[in-house]
VOGU-3710 file (C-alpha; in Angstrom, 3 decimals, decimal comma):
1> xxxxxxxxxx> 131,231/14,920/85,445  130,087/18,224/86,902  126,768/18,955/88,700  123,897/21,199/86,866  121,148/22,587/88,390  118,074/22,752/85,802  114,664/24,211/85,066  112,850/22,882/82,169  109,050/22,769/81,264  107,278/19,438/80,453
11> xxxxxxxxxx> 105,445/19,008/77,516  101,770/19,587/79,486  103,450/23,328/80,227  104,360/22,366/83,809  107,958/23,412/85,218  109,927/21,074/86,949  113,519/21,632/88,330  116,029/19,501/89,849  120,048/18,154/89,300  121,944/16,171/87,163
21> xxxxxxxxxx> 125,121/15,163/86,375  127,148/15,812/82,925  130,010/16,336/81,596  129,193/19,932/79,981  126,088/22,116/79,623  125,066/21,268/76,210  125,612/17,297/77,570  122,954/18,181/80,026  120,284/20,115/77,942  120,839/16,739/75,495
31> xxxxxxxxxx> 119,793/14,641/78,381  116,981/16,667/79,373  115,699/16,767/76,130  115,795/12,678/75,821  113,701/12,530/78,986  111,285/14,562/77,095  111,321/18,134/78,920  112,740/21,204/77,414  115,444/23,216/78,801  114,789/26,166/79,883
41> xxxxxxxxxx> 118,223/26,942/82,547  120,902/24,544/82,910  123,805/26,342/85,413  126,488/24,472/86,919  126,481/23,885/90,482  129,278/25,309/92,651  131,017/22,676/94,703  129,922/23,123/98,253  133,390/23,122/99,187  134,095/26,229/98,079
51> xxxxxxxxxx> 132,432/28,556/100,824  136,113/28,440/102,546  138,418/29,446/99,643  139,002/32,593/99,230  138,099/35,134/96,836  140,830/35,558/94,215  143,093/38,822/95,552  142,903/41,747/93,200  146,783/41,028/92,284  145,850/37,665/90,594
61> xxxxxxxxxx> 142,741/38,506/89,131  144,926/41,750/87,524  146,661/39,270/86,144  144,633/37,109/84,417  142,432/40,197/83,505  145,898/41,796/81,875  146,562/39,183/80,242  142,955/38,520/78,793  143,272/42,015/77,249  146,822/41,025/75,556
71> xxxxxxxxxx> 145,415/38,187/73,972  142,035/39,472/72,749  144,449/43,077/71,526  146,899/40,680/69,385  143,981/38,554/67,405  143,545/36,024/69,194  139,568/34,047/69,774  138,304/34,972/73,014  137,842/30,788/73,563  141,815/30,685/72,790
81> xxxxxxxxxx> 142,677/33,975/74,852  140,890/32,450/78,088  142,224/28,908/77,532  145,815/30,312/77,306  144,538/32,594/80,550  144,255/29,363/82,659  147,979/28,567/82,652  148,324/31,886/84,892  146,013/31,374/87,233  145,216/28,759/89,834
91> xxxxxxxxxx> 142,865/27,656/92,159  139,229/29,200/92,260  140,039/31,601/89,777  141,407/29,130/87,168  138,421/26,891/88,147  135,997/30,276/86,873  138,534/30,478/83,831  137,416/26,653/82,469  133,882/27,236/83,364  133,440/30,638/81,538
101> xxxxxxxxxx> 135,312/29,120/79,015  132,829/26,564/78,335  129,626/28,885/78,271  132,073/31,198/75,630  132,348/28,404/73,609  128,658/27,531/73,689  127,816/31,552/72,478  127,768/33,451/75,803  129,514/37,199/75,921  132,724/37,087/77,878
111> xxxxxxxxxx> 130,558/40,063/80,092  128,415/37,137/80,386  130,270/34,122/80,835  132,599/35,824/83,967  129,164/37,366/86,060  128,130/34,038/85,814  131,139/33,669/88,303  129,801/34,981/91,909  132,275/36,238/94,182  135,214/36,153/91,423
121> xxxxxxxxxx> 134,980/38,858/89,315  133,746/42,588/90,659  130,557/44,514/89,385  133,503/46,685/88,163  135,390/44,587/86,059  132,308/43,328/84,415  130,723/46,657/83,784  134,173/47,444/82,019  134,044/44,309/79,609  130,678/45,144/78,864
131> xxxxxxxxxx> 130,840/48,069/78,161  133,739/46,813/75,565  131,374/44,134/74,195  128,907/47,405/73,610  131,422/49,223/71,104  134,471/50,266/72,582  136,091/47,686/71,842  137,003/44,331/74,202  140,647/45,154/74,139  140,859/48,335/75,647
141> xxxxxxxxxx> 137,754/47,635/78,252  140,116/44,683/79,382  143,070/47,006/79,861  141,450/49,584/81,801  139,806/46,761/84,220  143,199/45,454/84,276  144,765/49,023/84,820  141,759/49,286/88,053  142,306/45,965/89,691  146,321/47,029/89,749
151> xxxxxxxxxx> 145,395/49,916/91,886  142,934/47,976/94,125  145,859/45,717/94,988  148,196/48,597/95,405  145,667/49,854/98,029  145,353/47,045/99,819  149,286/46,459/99,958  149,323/49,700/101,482  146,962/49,549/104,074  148,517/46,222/104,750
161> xxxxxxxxxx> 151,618/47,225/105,341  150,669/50,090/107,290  148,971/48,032/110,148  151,586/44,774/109,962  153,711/46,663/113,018  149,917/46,743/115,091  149,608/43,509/114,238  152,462/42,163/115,104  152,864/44,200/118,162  149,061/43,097/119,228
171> xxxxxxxxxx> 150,286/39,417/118,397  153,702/39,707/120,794  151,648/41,261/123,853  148,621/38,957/123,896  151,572/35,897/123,906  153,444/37,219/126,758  150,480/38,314/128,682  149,573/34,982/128,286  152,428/32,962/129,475  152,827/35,196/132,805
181> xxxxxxxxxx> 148,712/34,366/132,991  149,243/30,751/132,279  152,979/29,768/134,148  154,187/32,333/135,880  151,624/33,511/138,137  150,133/29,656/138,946  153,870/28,817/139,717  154,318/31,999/142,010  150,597/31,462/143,556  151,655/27,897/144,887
191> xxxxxxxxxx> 154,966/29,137/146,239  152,906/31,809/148,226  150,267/29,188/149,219  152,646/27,124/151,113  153,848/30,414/153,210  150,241/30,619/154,805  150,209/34,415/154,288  146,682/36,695/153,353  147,867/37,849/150,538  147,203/41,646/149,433
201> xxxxxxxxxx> 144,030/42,364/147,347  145,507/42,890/143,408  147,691/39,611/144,520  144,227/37,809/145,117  142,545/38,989/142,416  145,529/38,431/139,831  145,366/34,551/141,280  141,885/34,387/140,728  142,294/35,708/136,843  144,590/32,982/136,097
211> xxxxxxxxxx> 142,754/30,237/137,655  139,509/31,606/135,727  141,493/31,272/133,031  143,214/28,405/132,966  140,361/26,166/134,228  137,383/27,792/132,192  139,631/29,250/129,225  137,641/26,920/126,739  134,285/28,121/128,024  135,597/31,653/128,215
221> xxxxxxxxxx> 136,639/31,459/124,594  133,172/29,829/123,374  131,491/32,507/124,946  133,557/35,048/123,452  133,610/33,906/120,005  130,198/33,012/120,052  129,284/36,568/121,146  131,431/37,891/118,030  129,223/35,836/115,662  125,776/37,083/116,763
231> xxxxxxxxxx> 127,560/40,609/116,965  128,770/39,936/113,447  125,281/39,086/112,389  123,318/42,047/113,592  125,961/44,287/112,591  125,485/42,559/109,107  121,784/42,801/109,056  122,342/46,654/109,830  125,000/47,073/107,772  123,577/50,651/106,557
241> xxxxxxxxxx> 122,752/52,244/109,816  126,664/50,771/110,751  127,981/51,994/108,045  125,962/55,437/108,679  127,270/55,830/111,920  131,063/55,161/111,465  130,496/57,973/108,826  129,657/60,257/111,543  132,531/59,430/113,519  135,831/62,066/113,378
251> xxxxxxxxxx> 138,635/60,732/111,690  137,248/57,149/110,937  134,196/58,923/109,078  136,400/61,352/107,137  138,823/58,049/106,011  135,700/55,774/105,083  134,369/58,469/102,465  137,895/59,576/101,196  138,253/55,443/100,444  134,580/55,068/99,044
261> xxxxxxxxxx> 134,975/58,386/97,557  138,177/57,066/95,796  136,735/53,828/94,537  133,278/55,433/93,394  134,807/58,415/91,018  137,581/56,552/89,610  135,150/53,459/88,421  132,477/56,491/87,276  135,830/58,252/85,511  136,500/54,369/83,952
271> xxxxxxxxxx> 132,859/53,322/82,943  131,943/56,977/81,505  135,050/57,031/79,595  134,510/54,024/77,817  130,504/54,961/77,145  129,013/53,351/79,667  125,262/55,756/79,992  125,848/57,466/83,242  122,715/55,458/84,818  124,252/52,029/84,055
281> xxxxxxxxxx> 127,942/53,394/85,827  125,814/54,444/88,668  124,659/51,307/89,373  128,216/49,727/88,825  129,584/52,383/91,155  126,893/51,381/93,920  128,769/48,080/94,417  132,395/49,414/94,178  131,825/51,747/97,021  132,379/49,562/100,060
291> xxxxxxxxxx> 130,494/51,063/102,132  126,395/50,293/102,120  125,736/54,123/103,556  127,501/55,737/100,265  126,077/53,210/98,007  122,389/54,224/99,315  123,721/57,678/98,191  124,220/56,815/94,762  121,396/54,955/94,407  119,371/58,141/95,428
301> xxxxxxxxxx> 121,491/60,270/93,461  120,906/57,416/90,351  117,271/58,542/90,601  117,775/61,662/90,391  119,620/61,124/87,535  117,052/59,202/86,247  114,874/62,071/86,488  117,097/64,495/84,470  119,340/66,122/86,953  122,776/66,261/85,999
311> xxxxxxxxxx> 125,195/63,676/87,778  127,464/66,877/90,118  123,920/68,464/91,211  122,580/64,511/92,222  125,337/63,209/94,099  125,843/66,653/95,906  122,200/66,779/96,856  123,025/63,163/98,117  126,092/64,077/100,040  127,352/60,663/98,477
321> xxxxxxxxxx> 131,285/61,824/97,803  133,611/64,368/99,293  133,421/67,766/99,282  136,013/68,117/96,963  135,218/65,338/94,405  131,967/67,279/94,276  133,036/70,654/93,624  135,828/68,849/90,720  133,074/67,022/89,061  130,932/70,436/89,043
331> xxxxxxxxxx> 133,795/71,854/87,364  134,427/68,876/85,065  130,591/69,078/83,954  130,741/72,510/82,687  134,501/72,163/81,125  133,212/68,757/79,404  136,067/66,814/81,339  134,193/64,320/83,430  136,740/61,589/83,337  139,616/63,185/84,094
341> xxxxxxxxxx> 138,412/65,478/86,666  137,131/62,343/88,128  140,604/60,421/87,665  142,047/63,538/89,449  139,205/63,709/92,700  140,102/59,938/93,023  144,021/60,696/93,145  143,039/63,049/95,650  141,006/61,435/98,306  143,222/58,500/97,857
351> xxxxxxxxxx> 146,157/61,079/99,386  143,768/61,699/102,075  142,790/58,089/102,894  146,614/57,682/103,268  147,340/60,214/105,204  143,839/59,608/107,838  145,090/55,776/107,966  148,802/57,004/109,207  146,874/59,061/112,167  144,949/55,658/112,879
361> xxxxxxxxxx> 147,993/53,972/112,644  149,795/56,433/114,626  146,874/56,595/117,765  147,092/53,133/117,447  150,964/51,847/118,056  150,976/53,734/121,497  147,511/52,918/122,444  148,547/48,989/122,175  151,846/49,866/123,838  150,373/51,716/126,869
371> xxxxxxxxxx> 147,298/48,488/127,017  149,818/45,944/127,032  152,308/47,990/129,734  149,378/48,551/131,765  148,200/44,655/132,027  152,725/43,689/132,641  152,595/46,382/135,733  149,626/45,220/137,103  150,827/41,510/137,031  154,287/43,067/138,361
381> xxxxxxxxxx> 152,729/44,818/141,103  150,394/42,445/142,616  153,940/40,244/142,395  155,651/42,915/144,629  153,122/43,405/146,835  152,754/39,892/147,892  156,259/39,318/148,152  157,203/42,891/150,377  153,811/41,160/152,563  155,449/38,215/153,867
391> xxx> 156,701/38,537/157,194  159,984/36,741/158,082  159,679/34,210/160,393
//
């Protein structure tokens, strides 16, 4: 039985909503329609438990998308193609599979049946199918989405890669830092306790640290996450002026539009390619930005759009891409080339992205080594010091 969440209008005109369980959509409208209402939305309900998983990576949803298009390209009924789908993926995403599955079968577009799916599919991947649904053809709409999520993942296996040695380096100091905190120095502070000797200042203070933290550590660590969570929150809630101001920033700015620049003209180069009107892909390429300060951008270069500017002079007035995306989509306007000039900005700013992250990355490594050497020679000089201070009797 699955859960639906209804709205349905009473025979007096009145609209009443509520839940019910069924074993498919068309189960519920039937049951609805025996209590004498009429069914106006019946959606399924997502299990609360799903808040914690994941969203699908961009790997396994390549997957599934690839092999979507496959299907669909050799003949195959889109109901067929997605129930064969399921056996390659799992979890959440083969959950999303059954379910758009079911409102195929009952007539929904596959465009459709996936948005119906929040937080599974992007606003990319279902611009691409439907704009294949429109005319292009479903096949080829599928392959290019497929072709997209392939790079995303690329991307992000990149970028992960790239900051593993941080991590791990960040991991290995906090540890040791904390076992000379936690054992060593509580161990060495009794030993100097029973001497009866004033101990030197750093010495007193390095005591104190570990006592703070050993005996408050919990409180310490409530107060400190719970600080992260209403920092998270504002930072959330101004998300654009956030996002504005990392912009401005030198190095981190520069990466942040290379990235959003990267994402932005290769989903325009996709969606106009495959005939998507270039107000529709503007919208699409609002939410494939990934950053809320360039998407405000676009949607200030989309009106100007609207108003009959051409796309190179709106999103130039807007300052919503690079420099040099800009001046290649100018050039790909007048030559009639949008797509590819596009595909080639995108290839470009990606190179930059990669080569601002390995400065990061670079600053980085030594600024961890040279934090974590600076907290081992404080706890090794407040050490020596009370040691060379005791007098021998």
């Amino acid at each position: 039985m699955t859960a639906f969440r209804y709205e349905a209008a009473r025979a007096d005109g009145a609209t009443v909503r509520g839940r019910l369980d069924a074993p498919s959509r068309p189960d519920a409208a039937a049951l609805l329609s025996a209590r004498g209402l009429f069914p106006v939305s019946v959606e399924p309900v997502e299990d609360a438990a799903q808040w914690w998983r994941p969203r699908p990576s961009a790997r396994a949803r390549a997957i599934v998308v690839e092999s979507l298009a496959t299907l669909v390209d050799a003949g195959l009924p889109l109901e067929k193609a997605l129930q064969a789908t399921e056996q390659v993926a799992t979890g959440r995403l083969r959950d999303a599979l059954i379910r758009a599955r079911g409102r195929v079968r009952e007539g929904a577009s596959l465009g459709a049946a996936l948005g119906a799916e929040p937080g599974v599919f992007s606003g990319v991947t279902l611009g691409l199918v439907r704009a294949g649904e429109r005319g292009v053809g479903l096949g080829p709409a599928l392959q290019q989405a497929a072709s997209q999520l392939d790079r995303e993942a690329e991307s992000a296996a990149r970028v992960r890669a790239a900051l593993a040695y941080p991590a791990l380096l960040a991991v290995a100091g906090s540890i040791s830092v904390a076992v000379i905190v936690l054992f060593v120095v509580p161990r060495f502070a009794a030993i100097l306790g029973d001497l009866g000797e004033t101990l030197p200042r750093a010495t007193r203070l390095l005591i104190a640290l570990s006592a703070a933290v050993r005996h408050y550590g919990v409180i310490i660590g409530a107060v400190v996450v719970g600080g992260l969570t209403i920092a998270s929150a504002e930072l959330t809630r101004r998300r654009e002026a956030v996002h504005r101001w990392l912009l401005g920033l030198p190095v981190v700015g520069s990466l942040r539009l290379s990235l959003a620049t990267a994402r932005v003209a290769r989903t325009l180069a996709v969606l106009l390619d495959t005939g998507t009107p270039a107000l529709q892909a503007l919208i699409i390429a609002e939410g494939a930005a990934g950053d809320a300060e360039v998407a405000a951008r676009i949607a200030r270069a989309r009106d100007r759009v609207g108003e009959g500017m051409s796309l190179a002079a709106a999103l130039t007035g807007t300052h919503a891409l690079s420099s040099a995306a800009l001046q290649l989509l100018a050039v790909g306007e007048h030559s009639g080339r949008v797509g590819p000039v596009l595909r080639k900005a995108a290839d470009l700013d990606e190179s930059r992205a990669e080569r601002s992250l390995r400065v990061l990355v670079g600053l980085l490594e030594p600024a961890l080594i040279v934090a974590f050497a600076g907290m081992v020679a404080f706890v090794a000089a407040a050490l020596l010091q009370a040691v060379y201070s005791v007098r021998p009797q």
